[in-house]
N, C-alpha and C positions, 0 to 999 in steps of 0.2 A: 727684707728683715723678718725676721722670725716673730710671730704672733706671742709664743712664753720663752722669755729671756730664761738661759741658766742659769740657776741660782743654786750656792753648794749648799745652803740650808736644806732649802726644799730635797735637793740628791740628798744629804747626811739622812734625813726623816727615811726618806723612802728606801735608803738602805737598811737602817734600822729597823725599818717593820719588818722588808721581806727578814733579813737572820732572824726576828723575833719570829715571823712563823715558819721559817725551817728548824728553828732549834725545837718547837713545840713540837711538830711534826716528828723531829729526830726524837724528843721526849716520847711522845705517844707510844711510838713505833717499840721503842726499849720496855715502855709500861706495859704493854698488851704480849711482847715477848715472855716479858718475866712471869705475867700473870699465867700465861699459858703454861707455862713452865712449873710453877708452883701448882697447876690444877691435876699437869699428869704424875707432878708427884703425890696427889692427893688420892688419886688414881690408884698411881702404886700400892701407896700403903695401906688400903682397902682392901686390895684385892691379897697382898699380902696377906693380911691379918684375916683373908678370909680362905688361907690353905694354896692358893696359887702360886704355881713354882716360878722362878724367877725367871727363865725362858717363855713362860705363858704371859707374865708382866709386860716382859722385854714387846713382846708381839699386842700387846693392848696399847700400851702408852708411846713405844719407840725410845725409849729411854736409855741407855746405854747402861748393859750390866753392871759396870763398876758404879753407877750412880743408884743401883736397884738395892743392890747388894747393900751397898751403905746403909739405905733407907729401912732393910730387913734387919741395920742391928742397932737401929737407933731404939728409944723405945717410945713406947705406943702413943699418938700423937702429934709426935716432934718432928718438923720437916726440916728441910736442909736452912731455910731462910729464917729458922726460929733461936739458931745455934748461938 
């Protein structure tokens, strides 16, 4: 005989926790993308605003031209996440 009997309470709980920390984790991982994300466009638009051509951008940040370009006719300030 088994020392801890199965009980579906106890499994429900400990499924419940672990999605609770995979979806945190899956949260995280989205938070820390976006953030990066929002910093080389902060990136951009400095360097922008400081004469650098948007191929020079492109090779700082990695940011893909059509998203450079954008960010060159937004105006001063304004990131994509502000809109």
């Amino acid at each position: 005989m088994l020392a801890n009997e199965w009980d579906m309470e106890t499994a429900l709980e400990v499924s419940r926790e672990e999605g609770f920390e995979r979806g945190v984790g899956v949260g995280m991982e989205k938070g820390i993308e976006k953030g990066m994300g929002i910093g080389m466009e902060t990136v951009a638009v400095n360097a922008l605003a400081k004469g650098y051509s948007i191929e020079q951008v492109y090779e700082i940040t990695g940011l893909d031209t059509e998203t450079i370009t954008s960010l060159s006719q937004r105006p001063a300030g304004m990131l994509s996440n502000e809109s």
